[in-house]
N, C-alpha and C positions, 0 to 999 in steps of 0.2 A: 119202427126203425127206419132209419135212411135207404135210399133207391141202391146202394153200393155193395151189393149182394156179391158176399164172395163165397160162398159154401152154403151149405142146410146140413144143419147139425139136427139130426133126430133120437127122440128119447124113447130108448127101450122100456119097454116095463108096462104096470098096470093104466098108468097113465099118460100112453104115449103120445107125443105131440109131435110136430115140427117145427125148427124155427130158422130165422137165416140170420147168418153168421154175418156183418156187413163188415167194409175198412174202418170204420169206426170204433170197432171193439178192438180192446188193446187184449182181451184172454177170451176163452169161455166161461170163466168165472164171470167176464164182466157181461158178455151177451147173456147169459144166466141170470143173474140180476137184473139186468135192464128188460128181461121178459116175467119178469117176477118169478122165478123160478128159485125156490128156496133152496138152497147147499148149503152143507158143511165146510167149514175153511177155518183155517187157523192161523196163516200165512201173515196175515195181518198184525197178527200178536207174536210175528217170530216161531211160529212151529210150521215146519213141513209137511206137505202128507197129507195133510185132515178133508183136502180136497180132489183126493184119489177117486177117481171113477172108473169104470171097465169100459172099454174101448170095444166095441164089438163089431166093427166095421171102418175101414176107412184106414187114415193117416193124420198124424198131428205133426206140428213143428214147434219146435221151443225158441220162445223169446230170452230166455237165457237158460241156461245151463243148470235143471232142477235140485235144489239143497238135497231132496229125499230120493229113495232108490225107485228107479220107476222098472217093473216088472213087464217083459212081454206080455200085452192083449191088457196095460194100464195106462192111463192119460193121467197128470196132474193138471186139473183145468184153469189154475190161476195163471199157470205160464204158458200156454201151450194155445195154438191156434189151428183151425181146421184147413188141409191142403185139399180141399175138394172137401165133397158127401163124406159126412162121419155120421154113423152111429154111436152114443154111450148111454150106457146103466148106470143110474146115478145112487 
């Protein structure tokens, strides 16, 4: 990834890594992908949601306004970006 580190998004779970979030990445769907980090998503075919995560630390901001209902302590990671250190459960 590029020098333009704006967050570290860390992944809960059995295989937890860290990764940095740069200006680069338009979601963390895409910093996701571009660390080969495989997700579900459905967004691309028109359905919402499919790329719901648990947010278990942190703060996100929407790049627009999420089609699906996003539940307190849930991130939709296609639109959403990290305002600082996040942690999520993917």
């Amino acid at each position: 990834m590029s020098s333009n580190k704006t967050a570290e998004v860390i992944l809960a779970g059995t295989d937890s890594q860290n990764l940095e979030f740069d200006s680069g990445c338009s979601s963390l769907l895409e910093c996701l992908e571009q660390n080969k980090i495989d997700v579900p998503y459905q967004c691309r075919e028109g359905y919402c949601g499919a790329c719901r995560a648990k947010l278990v630390e942190g703060d996100v901001s929407y790049n627009q306004e999420p089609l699906a209902f996003v539940r307190t302590g849930e991130v939709l990671l296609c639109c959403s970006k990290p305002n600082g250190k996040i942690k999520i459960e993917l």
